[in-house]
N, C-alpha and C positions, 0 to 999 in steps of 0.2 A: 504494500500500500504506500500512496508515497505522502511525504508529509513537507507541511510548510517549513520555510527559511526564518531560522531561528537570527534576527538583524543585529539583534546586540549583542548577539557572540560575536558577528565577524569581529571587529575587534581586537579579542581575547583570541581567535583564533589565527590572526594575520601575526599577532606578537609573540604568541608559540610558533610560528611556522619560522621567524625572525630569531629565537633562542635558538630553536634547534640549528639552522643553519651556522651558526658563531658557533654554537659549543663541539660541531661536529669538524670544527675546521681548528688546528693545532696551533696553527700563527693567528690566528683572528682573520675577517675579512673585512672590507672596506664598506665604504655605501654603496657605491657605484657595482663593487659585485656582487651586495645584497641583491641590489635592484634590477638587477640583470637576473639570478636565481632564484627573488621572490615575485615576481611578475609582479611587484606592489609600484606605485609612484610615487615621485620623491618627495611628495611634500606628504605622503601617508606612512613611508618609511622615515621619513625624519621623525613622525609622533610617534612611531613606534619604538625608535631605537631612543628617543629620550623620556621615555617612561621605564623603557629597560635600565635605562640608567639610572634617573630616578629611584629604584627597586633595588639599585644593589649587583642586579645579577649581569649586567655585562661593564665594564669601561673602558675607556682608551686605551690602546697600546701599540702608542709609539707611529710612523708616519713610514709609507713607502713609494718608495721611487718607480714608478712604472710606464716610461715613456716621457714625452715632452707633458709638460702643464704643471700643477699645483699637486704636491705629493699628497698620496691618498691617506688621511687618517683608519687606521685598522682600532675596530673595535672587536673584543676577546669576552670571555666568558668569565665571571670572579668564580673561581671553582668553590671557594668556601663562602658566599655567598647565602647559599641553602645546605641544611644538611637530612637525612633520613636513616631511620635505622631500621637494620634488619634481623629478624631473628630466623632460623631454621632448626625446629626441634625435629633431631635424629634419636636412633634406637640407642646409639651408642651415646651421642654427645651432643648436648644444646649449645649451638654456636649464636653470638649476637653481633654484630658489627655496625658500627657508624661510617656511614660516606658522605663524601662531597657532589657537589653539581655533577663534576667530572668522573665520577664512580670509583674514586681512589678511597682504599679503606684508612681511615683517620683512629679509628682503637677498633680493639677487636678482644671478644673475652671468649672462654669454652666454660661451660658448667654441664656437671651432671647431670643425667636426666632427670624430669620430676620423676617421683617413684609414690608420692601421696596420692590415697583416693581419695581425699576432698580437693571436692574446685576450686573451694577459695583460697587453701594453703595451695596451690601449682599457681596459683595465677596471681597473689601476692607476694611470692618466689620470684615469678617473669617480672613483675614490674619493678619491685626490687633491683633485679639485676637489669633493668630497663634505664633506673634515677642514677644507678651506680657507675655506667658506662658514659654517661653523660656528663657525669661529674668529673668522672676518669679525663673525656677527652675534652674539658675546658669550654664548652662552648652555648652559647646562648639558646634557653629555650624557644624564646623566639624566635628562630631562624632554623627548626627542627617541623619538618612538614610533615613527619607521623613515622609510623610503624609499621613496618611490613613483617605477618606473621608465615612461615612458610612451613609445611609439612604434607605426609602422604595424605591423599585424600582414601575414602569420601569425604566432603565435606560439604555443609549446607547453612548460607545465612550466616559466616563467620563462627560455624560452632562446626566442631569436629565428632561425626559419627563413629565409626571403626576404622583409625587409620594402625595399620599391622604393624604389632611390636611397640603400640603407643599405647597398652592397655590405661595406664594413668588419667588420657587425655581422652577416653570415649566418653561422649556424649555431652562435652564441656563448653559453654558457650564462651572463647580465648575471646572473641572482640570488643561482645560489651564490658564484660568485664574487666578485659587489659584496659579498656577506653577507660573508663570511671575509677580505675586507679593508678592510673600512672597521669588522664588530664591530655592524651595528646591520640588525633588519631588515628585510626587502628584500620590497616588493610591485611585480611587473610584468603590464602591464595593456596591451589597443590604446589608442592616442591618444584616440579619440572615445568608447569605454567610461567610459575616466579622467574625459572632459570633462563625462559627463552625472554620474558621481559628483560632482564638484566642482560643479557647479549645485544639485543635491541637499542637499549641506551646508550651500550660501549661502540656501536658498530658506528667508525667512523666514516666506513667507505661505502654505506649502504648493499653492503655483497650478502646479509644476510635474512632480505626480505623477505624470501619465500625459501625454507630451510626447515629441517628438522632439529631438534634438541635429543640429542642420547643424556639419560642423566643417569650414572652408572653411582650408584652409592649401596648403602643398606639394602637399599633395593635398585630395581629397573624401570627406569620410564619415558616417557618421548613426548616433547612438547612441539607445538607446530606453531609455525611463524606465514602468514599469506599476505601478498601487497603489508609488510612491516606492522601487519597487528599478529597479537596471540591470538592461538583461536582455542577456546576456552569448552566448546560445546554446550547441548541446553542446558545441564545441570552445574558447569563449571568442574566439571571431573573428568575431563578427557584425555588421554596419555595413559592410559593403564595397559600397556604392552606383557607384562608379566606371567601372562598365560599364552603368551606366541608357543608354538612347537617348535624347538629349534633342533635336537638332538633324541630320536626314539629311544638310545643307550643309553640317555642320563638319566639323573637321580628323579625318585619319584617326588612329582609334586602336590601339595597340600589339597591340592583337585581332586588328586588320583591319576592324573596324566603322568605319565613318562617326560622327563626332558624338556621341561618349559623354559622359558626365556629366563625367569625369575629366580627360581630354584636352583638352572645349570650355571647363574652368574654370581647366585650370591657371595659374601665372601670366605664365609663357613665353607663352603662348594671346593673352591680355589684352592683356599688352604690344605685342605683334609684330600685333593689332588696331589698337591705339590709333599705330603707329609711331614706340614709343617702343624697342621693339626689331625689327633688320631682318634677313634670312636664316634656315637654318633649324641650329640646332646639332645638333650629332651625338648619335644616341641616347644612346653610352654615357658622352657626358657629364656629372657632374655638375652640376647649379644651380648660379647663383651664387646669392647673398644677395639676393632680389629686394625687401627693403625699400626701401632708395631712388627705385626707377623704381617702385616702385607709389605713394610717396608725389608722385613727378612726376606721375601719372598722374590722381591724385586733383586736386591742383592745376589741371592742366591741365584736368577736367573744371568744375571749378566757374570757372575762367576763361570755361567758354564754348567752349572748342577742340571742335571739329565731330569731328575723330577720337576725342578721350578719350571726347565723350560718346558716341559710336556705339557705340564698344568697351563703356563702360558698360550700353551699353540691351541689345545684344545677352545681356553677361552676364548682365543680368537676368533677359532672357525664356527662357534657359539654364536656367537657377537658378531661375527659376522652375517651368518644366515638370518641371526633377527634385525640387524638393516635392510638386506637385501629384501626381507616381506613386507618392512615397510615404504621400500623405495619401490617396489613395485606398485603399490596400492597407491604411493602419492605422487611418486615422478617428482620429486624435489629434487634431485641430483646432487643436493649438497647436504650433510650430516655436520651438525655441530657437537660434540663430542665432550661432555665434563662431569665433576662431578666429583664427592672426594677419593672415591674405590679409584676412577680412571688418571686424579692427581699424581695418584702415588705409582700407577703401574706402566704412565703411557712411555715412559724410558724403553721400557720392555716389549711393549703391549701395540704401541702403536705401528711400526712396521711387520710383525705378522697378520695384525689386523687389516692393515692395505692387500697383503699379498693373498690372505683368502676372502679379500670383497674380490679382488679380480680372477679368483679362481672357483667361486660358488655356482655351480651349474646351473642355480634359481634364477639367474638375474634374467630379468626378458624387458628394463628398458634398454631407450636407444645410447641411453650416453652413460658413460661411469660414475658413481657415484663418487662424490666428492668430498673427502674428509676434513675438516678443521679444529685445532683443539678449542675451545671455550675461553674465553679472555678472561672469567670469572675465578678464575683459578678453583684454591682447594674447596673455597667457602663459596661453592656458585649459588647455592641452594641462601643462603644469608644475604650473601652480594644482592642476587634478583630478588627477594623480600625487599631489601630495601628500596631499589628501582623499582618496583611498585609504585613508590609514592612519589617518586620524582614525575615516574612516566606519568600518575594521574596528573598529575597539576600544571606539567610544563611539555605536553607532548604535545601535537599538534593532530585532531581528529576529525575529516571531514563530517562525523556523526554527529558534533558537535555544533553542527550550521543549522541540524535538523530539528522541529519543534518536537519535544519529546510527547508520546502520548499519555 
């Protein structure tokens, strides 16, 4: 159905379209090649860029010489400016981080999982370590644009259903509640939705607008990027890859299927491959913190150990076939790849993984799939919580023109 032109956004939306172009550009850009890449006029791009100014978030910097005439003043992005934080609670480790405009992390904390079954002790805990981190990194509440909470889904309304290995956090409403005690607020998002926003933010060269997200951690999952939005699906829980069929010989999965995507990558998986863990632990166990033995693991492979590397190649060709099902279904061509399992392993990890994307008998598009690490580094899952809140406030959204119904 189509809906009316929302007038007083333009505006708001021509001076997002004016951030984003400065901030996506290293040296600043001038007026004259605003005005040439934002199809704006110069006496609408001059109210634009001096209310940006006004704001805070872009200023002067500095003057450049480009041909005969009057050197072009370049104007740049104040990277600290604005700041947002982001949390990512994992099975093993609740990571929080603060960033700037520019997606550069400013403090950064790890705490152990909540483990209380009351709500309001897990979520008086979060905000706690919400006032703590802030204080930590020096900087004004006012110039903090919220929170971005990030974890597995399902999740509904900012309140989290059954996300796996989160028994703590089922059925907890994290938004109102973080909202009304911490005063600032509050966006909740899956893991891997979060993590294609946050690659979104960082992408300077626009090469990742229509792209998949692998996000290899505790668990498996794939978030989708189309013309440079997330696509979230109707419920906001879309990426749950974890029951792909990847390997009929692997381990059984919690389904009952043979060899799922989820199960054959876990890190328990890997390990207990490689023998670097032995037996089998009980379902309703939770993880331990498997960074250290995956760092063995990595170690051990690059030593040469005949078990690390097997356990590696196998992963590969795992992880491989579950790209190739879903590059086959979306034709993206290009795979962004992160997360903190694939932080620690892509030394290892990442050229077997090339070599059996281009030897998997599955592939039936026309072009190779094309691999890129994640600019989010270990903490992608935190990183893109906090890009959330950047992206809502300062991103530039045709939808945004449209009268909301």
């Amino acid at each position: 159905m189509r809906r009316g032109s929302n007038l007083p956004a333009v505006g708001t939306y021509n001076q997002t379209v004016v951030l984003d172009l400065i901030r996506r550009a290293p040296g600043g850009m001038s007026r004259v090649e605003l005005a040439e890449r934002s199809g704006l006029s110069a006496q609408t791009l001059s109210n634009v860029t001096r209310r940006l100014v006004e704001e805070g978030l872009i200023a002067e910097a500095g003057k450049v010489i480009s041909g005969p005439g009057k050197p072009r003043t370049l104007l740049a992005l104040v990277p600290r400016s604005r700041f947002a934080i982001g949390i990512h609670l994992d099975p093993a480790v609740d990571t929080i981080v603060v960033i700037d405009m520019a997606g550069t992390v400013v403090a950064h904390a790890e705490h152990p999982p909540g483990r209380s079954t009351d709500a309001g002790r897990l979520i008086g805990s979060m905000a706690d370590a919400v006032l703590d981190i802030i204080t930590r990194a020096g900087i004004d509440e006012d110039r903090i644009v919220g929170v971005g909470v990030a974890a597995p889904g399902p999740l509904q309304d900012g309140r989290f259903l059954t996300p796996p290995l989160l028994p703590a956090w089922h059925g907890v409403s994290i938004r109102d509640g973080l909202a009304a005690a911490t005063g600032l607020p509050i966006v909740v998002e899956k893991d891997v939705t979060a993590a294609v926003v946050g690659e979104l933010w960082l992408d300077r060269g626009y090469d990742v607008g229509d792209a998949m997200f692998l996000y290899y951690g505790a668990g498996i999952g794939a978030g989708l990027a189309v013309g440079g939005m997330p696509v979230r699906g109707a419920t906001g829980n879309a990426g749950d890859i974890a029951h792909l069929s990847v390997d009929p010989s692997g381990p059984i999965c919690e389904c009952g299927n043979a060899g799922c995507l989820g199960a054959s990558l876990e890190p328990d998986t890997i390990l207990r491959l490689a023998g670097i863990r032995s037996g089998q632990a009980p379902v309703e166990q939770l993880p331990a913190d498997p960074r250290p033995e995956l760092d063995r693991l990595r170690a051990l492979a690059e030593e040469g150990d005949p078990a690390a590397m097997a356990a590696i190649a196998l992963t590969a060709r795992r992880l491989a076939r579950g790209l190739v099902q879903l590059d086959n279904v979306l034709d993206m061509g290009v795979a962004v790849v992160g997360g903190p399992v694939w932080a620690r392993l892509w030394p290892v990890l990442r050229e077997p993984l090339r070599q059996s994307l281009a030897a998997d008998p599955a592939i039936r598009t026309l072009r190779p799939l094309h691999l890129r690490d994640s600019r989010l580094g270990t903490d992608a899952a935190a990183v893109g919580a906090a890009c959330l809140l950047l992206d809502g406030a300062f991103a530039a959204r045709p939808s945004d023109l449209l009268i909301t119904g």
